[in-house]
BALO-404150 format. One record per atom (N, C-alpha, C): atom name; z, y, x; residue in three letters. Coordinates in nm, 4 decimals, padded with zeros to 6 digits. Each point is the difference from the previous one (the first is absolute). Example, Ala and Ser with C-alpha at 12.3 -4.5 7.8 and 13.67 -1.06 7.14 Angstrom:
2
ATOM at       c3       c2       c1  aa
ATOM  N  00.7800 -00.5690  01.3190 ALA
ATOM CA  00.0000  00.1190 -00.0890 ALA
ATOM  C  00.0000  00.1200  00.0900 ALA
ATOM  N -00.0720  00.1050 -00.0350 SER
ATOM CA  00.0060  00.1190  00.0820 SER
ATOM  C  00.0730  00.1090 -00.0770 SER
END
This chain:
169
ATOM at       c3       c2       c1  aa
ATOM  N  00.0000 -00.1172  00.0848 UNK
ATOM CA  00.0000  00.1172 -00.0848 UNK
ATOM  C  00.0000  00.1236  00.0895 UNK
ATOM  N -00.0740  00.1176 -00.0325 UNK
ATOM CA -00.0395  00.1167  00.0901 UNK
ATOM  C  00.1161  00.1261 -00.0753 UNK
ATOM  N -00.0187  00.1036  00.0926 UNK
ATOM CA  00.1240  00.0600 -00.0368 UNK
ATOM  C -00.0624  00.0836 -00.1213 UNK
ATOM  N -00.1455 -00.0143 -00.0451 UNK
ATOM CA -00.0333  00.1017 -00.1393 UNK
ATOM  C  00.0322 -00.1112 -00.0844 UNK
ATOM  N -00.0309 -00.1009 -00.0027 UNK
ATOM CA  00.0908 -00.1212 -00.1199 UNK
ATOM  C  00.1227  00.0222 -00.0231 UNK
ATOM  N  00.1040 -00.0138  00.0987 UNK
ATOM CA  00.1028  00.0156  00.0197 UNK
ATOM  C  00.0752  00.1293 -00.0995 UNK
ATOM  N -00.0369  00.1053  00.0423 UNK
ATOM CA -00.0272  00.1611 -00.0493 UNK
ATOM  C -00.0144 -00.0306 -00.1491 UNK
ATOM  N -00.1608 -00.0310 -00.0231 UNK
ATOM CA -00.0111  00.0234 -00.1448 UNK
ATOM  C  00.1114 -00.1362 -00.0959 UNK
ATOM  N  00.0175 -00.0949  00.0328 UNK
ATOM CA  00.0573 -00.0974 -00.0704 UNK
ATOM  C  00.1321  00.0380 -00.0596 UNK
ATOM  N  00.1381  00.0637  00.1566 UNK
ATOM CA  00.1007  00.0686 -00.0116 UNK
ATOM  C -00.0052  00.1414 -00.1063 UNK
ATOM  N -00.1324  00.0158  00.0103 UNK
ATOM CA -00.0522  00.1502 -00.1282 UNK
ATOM  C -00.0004 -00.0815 -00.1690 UNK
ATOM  N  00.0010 -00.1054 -00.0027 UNK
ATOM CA -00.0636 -00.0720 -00.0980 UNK
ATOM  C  00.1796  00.0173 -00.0757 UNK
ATOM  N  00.1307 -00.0466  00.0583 UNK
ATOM CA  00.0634 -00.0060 -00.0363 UNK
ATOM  C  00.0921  00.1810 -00.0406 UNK
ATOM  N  00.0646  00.0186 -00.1242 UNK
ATOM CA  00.0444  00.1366  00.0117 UNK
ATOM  C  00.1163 -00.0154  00.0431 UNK
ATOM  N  00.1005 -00.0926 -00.0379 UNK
ATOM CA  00.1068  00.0323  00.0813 UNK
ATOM  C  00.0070 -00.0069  00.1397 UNK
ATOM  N -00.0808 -00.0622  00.0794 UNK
ATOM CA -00.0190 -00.0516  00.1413 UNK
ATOM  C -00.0865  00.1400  00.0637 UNK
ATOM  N -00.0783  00.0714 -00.0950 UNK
ATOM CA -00.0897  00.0720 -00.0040 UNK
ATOM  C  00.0798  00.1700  00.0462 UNK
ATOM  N  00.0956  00.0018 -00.0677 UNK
ATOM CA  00.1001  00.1154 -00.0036 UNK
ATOM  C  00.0939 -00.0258  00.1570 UNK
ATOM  N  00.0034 -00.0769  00.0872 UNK
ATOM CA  00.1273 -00.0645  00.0674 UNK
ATOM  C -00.1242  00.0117  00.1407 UNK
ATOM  N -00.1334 -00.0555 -00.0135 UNK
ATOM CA -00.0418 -00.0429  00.1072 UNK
ATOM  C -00.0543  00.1407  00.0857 UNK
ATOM  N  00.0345  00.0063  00.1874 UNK
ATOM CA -00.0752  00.0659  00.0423 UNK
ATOM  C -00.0936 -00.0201  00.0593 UNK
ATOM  N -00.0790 -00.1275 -00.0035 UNK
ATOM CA -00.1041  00.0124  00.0519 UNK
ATOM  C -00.0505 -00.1360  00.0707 UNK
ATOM  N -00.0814 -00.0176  00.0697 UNK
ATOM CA -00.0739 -00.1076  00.0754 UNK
ATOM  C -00.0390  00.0819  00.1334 UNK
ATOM  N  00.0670 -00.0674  00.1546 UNK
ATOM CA -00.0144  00.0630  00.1010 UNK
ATOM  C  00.0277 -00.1011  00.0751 UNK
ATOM  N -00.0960  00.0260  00.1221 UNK
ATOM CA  00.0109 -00.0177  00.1699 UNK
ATOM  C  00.1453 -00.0168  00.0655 UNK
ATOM  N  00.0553 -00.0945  00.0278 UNK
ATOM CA  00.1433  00.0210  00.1124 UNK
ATOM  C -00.0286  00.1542  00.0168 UNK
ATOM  N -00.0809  00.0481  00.0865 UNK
ATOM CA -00.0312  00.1379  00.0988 UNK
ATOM  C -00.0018  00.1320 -00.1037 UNK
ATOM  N  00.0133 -00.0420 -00.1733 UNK
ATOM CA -00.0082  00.1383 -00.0372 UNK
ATOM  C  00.0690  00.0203 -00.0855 UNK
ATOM  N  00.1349 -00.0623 -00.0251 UNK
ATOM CA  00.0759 -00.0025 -00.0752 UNK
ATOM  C  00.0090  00.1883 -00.0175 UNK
ATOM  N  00.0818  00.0057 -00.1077 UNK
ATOM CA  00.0572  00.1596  00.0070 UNK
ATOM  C  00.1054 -00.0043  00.0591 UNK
ATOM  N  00.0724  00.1093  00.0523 UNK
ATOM CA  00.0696  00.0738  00.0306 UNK
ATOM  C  00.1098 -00.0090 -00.0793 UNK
ATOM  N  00.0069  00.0859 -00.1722 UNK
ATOM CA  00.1098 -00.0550 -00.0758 UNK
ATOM  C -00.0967 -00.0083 -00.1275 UNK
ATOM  N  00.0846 -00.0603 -00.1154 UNK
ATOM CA -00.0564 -00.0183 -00.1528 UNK
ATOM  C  00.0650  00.0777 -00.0693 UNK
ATOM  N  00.0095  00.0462 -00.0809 UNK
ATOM CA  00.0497  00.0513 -00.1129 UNK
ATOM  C -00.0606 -00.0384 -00.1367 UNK
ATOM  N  00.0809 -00.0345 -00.0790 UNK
ATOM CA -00.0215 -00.1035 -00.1323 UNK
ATOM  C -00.0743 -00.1054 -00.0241 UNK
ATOM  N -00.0079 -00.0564  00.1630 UNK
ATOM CA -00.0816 -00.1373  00.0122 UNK
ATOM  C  00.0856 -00.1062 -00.0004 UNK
ATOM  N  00.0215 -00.1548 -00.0125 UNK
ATOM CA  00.1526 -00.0278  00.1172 UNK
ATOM  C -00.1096 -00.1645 -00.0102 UNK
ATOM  N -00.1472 -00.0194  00.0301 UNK
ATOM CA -00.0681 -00.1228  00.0342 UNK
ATOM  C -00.1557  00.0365  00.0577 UNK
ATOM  N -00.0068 -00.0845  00.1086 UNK
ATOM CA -00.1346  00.0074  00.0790 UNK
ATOM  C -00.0533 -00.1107  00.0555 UNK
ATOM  N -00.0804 -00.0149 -00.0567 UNK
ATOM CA -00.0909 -00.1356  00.1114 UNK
ATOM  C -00.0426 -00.0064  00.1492 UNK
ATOM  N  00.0588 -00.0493  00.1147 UNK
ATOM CA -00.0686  00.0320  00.1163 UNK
ATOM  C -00.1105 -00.0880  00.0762 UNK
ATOM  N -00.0602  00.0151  00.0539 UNK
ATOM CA -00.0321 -00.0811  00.1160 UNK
ATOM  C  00.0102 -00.0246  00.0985 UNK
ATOM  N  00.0333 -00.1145  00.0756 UNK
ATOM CA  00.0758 -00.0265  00.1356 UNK
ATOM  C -00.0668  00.1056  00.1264 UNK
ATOM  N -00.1936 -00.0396 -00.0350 UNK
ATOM CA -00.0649  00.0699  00.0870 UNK
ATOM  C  00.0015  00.1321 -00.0247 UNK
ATOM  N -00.0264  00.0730  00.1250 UNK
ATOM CA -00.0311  00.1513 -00.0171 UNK
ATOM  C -00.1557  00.0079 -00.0847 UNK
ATOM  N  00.0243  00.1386  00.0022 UNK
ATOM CA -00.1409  00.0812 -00.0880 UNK
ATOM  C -00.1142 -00.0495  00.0897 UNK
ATOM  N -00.0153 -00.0304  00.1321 UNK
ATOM CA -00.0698 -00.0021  00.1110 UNK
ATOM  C -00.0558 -00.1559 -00.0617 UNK
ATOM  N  00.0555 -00.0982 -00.0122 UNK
ATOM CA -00.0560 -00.1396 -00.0038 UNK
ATOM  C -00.0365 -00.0172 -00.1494 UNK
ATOM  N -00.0401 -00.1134 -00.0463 UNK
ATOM CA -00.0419 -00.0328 -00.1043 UNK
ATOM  C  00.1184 -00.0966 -00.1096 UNK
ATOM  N  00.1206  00.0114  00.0548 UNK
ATOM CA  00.0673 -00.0452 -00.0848 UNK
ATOM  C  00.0257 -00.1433  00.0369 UNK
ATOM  N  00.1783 -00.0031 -00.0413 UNK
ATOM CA  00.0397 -00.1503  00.0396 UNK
ATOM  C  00.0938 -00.0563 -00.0745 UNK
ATOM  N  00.0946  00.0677 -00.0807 UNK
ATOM CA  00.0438 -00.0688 -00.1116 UNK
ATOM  C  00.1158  00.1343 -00.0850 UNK
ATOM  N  00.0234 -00.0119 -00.1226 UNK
ATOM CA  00.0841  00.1092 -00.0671 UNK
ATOM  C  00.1165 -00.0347 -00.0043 UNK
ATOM  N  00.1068  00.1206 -00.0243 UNK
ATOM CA  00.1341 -00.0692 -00.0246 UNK
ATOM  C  00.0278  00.0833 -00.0872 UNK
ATOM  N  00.0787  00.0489 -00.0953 UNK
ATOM CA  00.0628  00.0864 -00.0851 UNK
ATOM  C  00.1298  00.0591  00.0643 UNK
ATOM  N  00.0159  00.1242 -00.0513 UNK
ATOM CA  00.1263  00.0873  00.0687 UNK
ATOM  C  00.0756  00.0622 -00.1388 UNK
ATOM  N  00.0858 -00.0032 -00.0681 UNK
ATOM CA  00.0566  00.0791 -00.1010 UNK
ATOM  C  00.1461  00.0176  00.0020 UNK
ATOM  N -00.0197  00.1161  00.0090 UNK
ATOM CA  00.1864  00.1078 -00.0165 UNK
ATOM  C  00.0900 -00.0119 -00.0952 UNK
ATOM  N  00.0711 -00.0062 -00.0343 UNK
ATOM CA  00.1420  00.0425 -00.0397 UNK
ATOM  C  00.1399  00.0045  00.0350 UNK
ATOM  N  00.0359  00.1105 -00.0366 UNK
ATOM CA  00.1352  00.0055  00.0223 UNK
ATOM  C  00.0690 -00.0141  00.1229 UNK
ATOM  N -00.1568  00.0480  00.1058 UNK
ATOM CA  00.0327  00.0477  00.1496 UNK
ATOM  C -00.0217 -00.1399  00.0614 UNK
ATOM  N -00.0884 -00.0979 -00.0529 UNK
ATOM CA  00.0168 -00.0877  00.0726 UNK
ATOM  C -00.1569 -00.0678 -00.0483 UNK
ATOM  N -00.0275 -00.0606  00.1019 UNK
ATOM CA -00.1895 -00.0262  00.0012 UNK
ATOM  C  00.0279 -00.1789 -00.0470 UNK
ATOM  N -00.0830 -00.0013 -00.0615 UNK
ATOM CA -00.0281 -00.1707 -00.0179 UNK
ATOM  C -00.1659 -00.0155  00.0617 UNK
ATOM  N  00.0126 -00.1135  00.0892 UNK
ATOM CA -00.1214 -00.0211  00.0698 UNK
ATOM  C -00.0578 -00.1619 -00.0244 UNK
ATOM  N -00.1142  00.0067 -00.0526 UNK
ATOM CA  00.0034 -00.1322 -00.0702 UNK
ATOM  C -00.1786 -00.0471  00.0911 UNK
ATOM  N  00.0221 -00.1357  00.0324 UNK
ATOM CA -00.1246 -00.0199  00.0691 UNK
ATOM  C  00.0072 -00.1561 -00.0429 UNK
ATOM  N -00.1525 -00.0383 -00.0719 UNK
ATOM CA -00.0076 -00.1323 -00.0175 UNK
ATOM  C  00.0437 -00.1238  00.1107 UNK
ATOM  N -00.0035  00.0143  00.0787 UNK
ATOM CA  00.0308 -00.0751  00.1284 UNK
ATOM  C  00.1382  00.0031  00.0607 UNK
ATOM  N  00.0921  00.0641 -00.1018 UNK
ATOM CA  00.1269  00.0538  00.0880 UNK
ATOM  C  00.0234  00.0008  00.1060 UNK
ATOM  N -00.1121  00.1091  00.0781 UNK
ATOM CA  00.0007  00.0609  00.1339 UNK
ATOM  C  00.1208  00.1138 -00.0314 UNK
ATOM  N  00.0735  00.0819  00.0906 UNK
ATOM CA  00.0802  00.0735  00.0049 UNK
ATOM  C -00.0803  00.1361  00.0666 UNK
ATOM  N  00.0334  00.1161 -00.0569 UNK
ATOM CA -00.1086  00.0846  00.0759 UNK
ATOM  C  00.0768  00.0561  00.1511 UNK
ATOM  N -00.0890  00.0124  00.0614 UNK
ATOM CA  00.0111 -00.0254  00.1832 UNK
ATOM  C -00.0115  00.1490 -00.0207 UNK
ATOM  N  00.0574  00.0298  00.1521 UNK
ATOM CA -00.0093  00.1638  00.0585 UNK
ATOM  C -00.1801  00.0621  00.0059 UNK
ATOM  N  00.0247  00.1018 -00.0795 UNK
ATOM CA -00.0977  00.0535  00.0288 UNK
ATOM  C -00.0332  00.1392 -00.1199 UNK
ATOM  N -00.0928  00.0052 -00.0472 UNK
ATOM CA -00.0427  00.1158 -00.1364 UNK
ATOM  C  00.0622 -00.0071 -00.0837 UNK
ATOM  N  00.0187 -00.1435 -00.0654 UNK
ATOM CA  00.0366 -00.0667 -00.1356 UNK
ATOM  C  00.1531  00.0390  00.0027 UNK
ATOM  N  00.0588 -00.0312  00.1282 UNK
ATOM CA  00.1417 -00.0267  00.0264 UNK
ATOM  C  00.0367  00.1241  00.0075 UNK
ATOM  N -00.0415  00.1361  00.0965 UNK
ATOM CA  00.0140  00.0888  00.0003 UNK
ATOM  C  00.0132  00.1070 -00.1461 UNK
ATOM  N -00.0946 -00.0734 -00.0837 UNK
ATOM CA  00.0134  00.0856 -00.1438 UNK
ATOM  C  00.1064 -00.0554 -00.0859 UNK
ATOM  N  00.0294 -00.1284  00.0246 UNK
ATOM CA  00.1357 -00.0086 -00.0909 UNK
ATOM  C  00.1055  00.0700  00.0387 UNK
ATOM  N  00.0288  00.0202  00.1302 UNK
ATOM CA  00.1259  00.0311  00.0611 UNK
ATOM  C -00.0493  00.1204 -00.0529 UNK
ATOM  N -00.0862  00.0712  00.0038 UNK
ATOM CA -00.0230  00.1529 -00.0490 UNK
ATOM  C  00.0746  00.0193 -00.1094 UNK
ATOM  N -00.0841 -00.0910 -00.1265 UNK
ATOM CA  00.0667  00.0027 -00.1184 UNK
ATOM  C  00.0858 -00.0446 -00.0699 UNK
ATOM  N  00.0901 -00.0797  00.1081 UNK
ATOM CA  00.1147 -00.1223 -00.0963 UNK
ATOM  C  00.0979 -00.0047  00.1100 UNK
ATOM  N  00.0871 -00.0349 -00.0641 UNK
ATOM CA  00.1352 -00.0308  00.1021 UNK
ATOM  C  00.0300 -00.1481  00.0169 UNK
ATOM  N -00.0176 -00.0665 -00.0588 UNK
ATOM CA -00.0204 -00.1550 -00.0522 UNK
ATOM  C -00.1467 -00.1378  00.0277 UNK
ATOM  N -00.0095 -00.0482  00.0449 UNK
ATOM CA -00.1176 -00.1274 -00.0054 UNK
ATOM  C  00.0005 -00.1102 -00.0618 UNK
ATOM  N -00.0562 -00.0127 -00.0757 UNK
ATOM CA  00.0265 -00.1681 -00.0780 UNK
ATOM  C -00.1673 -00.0448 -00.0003 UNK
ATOM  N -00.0340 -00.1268 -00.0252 UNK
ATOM CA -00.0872 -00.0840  00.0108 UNK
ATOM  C -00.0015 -00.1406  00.0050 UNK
ATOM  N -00.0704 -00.0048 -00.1127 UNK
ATOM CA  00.0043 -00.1860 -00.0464 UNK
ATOM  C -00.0042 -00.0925  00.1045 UNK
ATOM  N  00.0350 -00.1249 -00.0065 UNK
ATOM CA  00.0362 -00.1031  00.1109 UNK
ATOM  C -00.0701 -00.0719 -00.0092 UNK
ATOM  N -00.0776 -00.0510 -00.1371 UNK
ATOM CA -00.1140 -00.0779 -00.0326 UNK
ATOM  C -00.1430  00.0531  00.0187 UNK
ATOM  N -00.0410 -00.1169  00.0201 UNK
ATOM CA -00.1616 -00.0028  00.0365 UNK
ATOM  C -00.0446 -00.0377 -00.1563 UNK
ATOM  N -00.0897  00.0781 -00.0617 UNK
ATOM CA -00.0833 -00.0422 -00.1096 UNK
ATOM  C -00.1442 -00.0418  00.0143 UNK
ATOM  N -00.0464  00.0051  00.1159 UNK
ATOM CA -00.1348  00.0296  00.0029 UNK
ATOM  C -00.0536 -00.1199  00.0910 UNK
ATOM  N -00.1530 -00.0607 -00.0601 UNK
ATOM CA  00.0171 -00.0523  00.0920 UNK
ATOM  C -00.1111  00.0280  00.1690 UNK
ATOM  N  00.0419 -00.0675  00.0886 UNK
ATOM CA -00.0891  00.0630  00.1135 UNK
ATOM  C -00.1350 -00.0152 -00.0086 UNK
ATOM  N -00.0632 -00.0146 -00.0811 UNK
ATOM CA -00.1734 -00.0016  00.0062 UNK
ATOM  C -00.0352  00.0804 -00.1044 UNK
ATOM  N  00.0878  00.0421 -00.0557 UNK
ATOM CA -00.0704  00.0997 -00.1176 UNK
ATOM  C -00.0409  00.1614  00.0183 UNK
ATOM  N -00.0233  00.0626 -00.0746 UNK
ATOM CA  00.0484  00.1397 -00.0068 UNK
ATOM  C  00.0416  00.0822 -00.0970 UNK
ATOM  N  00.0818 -00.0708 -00.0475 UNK
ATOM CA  00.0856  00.0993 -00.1021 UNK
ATOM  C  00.0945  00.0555 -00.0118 UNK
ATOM  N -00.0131  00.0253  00.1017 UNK
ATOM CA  00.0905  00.1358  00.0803 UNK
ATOM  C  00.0655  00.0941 -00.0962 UNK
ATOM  N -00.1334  00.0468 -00.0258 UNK
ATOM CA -00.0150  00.1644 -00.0870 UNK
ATOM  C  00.0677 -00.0617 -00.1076 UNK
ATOM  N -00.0658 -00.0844 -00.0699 UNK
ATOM CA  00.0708 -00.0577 -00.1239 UNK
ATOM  C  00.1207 -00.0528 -00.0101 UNK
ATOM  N  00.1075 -00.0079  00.0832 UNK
ATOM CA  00.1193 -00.0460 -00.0021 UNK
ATOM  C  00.0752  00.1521  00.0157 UNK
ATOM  N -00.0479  00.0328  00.0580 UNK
ATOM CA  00.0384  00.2035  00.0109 UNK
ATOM  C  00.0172  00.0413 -00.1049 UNK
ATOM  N -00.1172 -00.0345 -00.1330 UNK
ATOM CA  00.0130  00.0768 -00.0871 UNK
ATOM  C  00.0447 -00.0627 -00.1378 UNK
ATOM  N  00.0480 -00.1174  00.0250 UNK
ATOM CA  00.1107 -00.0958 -00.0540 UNK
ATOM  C  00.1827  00.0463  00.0625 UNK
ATOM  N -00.0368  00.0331  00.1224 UNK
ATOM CA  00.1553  00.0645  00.0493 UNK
ATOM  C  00.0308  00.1308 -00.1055 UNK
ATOM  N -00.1109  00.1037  00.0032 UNK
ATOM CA  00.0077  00.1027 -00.0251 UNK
ATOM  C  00.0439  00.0224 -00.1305 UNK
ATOM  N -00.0802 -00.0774 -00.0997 UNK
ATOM CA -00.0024 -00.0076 -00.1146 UNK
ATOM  C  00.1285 -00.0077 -00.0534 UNK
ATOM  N  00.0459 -00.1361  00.0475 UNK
ATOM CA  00.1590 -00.0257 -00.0075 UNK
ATOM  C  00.0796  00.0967  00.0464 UNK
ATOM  N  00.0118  00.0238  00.1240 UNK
ATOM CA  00.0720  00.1523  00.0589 UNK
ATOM  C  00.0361  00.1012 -00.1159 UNK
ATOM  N -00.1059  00.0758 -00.0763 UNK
ATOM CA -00.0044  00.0878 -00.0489 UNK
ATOM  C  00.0585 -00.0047 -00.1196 UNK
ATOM  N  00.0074 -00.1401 -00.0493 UNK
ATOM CA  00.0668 -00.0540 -00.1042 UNK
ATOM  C  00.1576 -00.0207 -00.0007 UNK
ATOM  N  00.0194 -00.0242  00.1416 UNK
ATOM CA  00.1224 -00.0618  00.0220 UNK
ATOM  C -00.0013 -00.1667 -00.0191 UNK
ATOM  N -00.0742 -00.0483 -00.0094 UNK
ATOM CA -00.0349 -00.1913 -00.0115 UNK
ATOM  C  00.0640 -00.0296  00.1452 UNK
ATOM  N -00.0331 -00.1226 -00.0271 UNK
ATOM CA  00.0103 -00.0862  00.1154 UNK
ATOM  C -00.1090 -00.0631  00.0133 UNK
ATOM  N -00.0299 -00.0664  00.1150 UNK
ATOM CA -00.1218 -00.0520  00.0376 UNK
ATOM  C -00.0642 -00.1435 -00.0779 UNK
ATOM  N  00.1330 -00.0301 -00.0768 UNK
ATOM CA -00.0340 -00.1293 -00.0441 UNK
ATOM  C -00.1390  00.0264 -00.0768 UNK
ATOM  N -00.1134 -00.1519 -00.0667 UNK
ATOM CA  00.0260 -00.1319  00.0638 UNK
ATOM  C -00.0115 -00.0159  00.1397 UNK
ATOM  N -00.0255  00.1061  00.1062 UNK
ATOM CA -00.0596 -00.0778  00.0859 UNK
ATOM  C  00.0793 -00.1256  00.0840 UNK
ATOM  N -00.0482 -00.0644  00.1403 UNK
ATOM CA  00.1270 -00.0929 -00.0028 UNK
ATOM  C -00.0495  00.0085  00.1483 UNK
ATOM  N  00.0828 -00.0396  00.1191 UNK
ATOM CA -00.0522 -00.0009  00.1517 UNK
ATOM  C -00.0131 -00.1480  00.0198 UNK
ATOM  N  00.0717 -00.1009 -00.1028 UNK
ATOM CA -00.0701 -00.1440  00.0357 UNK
ATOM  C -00.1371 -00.0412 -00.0662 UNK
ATOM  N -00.0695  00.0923 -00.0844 UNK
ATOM CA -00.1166 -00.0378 -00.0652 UNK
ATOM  C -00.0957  00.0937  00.0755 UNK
ATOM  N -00.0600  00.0142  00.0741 UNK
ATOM CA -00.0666  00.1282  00.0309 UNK
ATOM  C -00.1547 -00.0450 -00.0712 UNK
ATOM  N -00.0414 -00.1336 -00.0669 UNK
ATOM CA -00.1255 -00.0131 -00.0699 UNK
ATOM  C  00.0386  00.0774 -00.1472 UNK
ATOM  N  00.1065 -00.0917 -00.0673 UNK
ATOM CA  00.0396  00.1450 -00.0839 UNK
ATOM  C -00.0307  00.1358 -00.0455 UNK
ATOM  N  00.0989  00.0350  00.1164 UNK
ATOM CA -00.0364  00.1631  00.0400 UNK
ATOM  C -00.1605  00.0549 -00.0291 UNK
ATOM  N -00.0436 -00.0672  00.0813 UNK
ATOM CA -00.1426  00.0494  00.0352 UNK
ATOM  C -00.0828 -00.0044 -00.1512 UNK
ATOM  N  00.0477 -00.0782 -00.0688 UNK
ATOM CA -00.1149 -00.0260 -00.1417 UNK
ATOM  C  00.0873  00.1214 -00.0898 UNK
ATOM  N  00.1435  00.0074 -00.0275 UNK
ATOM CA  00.1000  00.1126 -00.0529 UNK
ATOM  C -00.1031  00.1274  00.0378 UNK
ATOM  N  00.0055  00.0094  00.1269 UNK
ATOM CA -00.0079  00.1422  00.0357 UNK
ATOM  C -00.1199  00.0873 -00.0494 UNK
ATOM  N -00.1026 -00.1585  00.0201 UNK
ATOM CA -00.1434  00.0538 -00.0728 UNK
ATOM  C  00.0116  00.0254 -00.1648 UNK
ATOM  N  00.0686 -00.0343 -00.0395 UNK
ATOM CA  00.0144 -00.0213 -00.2092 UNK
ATOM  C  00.0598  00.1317  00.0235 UNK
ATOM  N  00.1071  00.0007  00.0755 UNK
ATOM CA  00.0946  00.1475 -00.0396 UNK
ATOM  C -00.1093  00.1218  00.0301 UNK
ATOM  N -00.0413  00.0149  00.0859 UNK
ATOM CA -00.1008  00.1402  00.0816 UNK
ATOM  C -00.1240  00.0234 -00.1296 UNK
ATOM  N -00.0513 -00.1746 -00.0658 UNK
ATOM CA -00.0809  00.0782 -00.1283 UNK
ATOM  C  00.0700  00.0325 -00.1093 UNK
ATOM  N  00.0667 -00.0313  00.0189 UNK
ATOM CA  00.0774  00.0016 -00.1828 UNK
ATOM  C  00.0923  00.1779 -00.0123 UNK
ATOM  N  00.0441 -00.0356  00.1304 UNK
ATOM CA  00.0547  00.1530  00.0125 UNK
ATOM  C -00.0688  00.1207  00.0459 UNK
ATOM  N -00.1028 -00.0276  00.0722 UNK
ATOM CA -00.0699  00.1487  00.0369 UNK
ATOM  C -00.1513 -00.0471 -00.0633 UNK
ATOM  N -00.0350  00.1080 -00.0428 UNK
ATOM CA -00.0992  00.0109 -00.0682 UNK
ATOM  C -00.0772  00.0780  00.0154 UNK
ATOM  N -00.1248  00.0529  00.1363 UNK
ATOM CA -00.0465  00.1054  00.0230 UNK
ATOM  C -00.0549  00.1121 -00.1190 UNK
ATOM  N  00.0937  00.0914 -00.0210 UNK
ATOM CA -00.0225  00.0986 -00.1103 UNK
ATOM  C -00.0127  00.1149 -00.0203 UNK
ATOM  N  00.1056  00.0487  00.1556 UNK
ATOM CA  00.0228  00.0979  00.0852 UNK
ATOM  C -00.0384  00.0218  00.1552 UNK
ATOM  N  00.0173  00.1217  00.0676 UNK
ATOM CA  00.0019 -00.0444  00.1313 UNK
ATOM  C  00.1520  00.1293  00.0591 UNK
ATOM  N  00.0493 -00.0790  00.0982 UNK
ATOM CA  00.0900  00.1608  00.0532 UNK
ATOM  C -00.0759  00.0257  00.1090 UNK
ATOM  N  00.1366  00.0316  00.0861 UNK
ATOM CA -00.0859  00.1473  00.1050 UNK
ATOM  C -00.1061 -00.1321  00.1129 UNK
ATOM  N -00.1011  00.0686  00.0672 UNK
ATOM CA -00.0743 -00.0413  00.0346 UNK
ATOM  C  00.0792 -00.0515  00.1963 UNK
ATOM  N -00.0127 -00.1591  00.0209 UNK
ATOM CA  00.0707 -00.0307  00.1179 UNK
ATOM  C -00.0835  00.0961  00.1404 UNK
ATOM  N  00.1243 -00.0389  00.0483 UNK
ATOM CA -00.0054  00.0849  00.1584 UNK
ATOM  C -00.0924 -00.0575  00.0939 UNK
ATOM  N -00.0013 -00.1752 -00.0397 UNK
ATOM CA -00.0957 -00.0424  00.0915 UNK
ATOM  C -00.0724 -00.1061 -00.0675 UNK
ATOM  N -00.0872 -00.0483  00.0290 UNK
ATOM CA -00.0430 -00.1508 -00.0710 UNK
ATOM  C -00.0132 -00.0864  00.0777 UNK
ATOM  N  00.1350 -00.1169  00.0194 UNK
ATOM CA  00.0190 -00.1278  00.0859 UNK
ATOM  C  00.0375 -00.0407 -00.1069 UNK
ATOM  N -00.0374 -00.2117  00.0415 UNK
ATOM CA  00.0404 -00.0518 -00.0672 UNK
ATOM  C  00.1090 -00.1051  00.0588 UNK
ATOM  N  00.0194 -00.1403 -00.0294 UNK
ATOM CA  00.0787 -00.0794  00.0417 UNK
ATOM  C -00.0737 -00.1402  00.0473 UNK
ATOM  N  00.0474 -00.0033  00.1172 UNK
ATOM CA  00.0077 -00.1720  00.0373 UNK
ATOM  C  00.0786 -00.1151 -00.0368 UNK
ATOM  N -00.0591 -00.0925  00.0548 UNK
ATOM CA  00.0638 -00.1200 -00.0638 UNK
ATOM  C  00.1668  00.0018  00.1877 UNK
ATOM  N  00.0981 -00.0665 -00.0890 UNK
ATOM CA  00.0857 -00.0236  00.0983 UNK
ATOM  C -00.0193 -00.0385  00.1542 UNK
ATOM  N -00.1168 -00.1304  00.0040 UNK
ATOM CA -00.0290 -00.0535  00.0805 UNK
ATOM  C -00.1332  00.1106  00.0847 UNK
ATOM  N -00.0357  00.0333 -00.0776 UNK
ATOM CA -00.1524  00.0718  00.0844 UNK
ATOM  C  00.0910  00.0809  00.0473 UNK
ATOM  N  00.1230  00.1133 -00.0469 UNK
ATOM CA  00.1100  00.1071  00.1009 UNK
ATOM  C -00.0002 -00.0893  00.0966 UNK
ATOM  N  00.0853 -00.0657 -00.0151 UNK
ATOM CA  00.0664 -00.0714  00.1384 UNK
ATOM  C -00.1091 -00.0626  00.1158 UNK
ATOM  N -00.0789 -00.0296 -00.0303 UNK
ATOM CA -00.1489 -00.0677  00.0531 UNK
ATOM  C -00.0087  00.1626  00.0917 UNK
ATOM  N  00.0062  00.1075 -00.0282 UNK
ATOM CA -00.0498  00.0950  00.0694 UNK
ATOM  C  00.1021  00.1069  00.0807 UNK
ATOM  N  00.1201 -00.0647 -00.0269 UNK
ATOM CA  00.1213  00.0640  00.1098 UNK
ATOM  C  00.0089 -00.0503  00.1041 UNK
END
């Protein structure tokens, strides 16, 4: 999924729609938000073509960082903007995803969705990750419905599969 999918899909929803700031590059996050408190990132900078998304959303001074793969986010842009904006780090322990896919974006905007709601992540499950993967696709049509679009992304990358990242570190 590319970051104008990404963009318009998160536009599709209004409550998610009101909450979200945006689809961006590690390298171009903002500075600060104001009446945003969710963003889609990408691992890669604006410079490459994209390598996988994670979701970032605020409250109450404290960032929730959610990545299908329960990677933890490492020093760098990503890390630097939470500490900007949160006093707090949390991030799921489970892996939902599985390594040959790319539904990256789409587990982002299954985090988000829920986020904004206050849900929990359920059904998903970290011992089913075939599961997951068929869930995630039913949930992304049933819930976003291209109808709208929001603000237009910062960059257009998309996502790799788990194994093709690692294949190239």
């Amino acid at each position: 999924m590319n970051s104008q999918s990404l963009c318009n899909l998160a536009g599709c929803d209004s409550i998610l729609r009101s909450k979200f700031g945006g689809v961006y590059a590690s390298d171009e996050l903002p500075r600060t938000f104001i009446g945003y408190s969710c963003f889609t990132v990408n691992l890669d900078s604006r410079a490459k073509p994209g390598s996988h998304w994670v979701a970032l959303a605020f409250r109450n001074n404290t960032c929730f960082y959610f990545c299908s793969f329960a990677s933890v986010p490492k020093k760098g842009k990503i890390l630097n903007f939470i500490k900007q904006n949160s006093q707090k780090l949390m991030w799921n322990k489970c892996r939902y995803q599985s390594a040959t896919s790319f539904t990256c974006g789409q587990f982002c905007l299954h985090f988000l969705y829920k986020f904004v709601r206050k849900q929990t992540l359920s059904p998903l499950d970290s011992n089913n990750i075939a599961f997951n993967e068929k869930f995630i696709q039913r949930f992304v049509a049933k819930n976003f419905r291209l109808q709208k679009c929001c603000l237009t992304p910062h960059s257009n990358q998309i996502c790799h599969t788990y194994k093709y990242r690692h294949k190239r570190a």
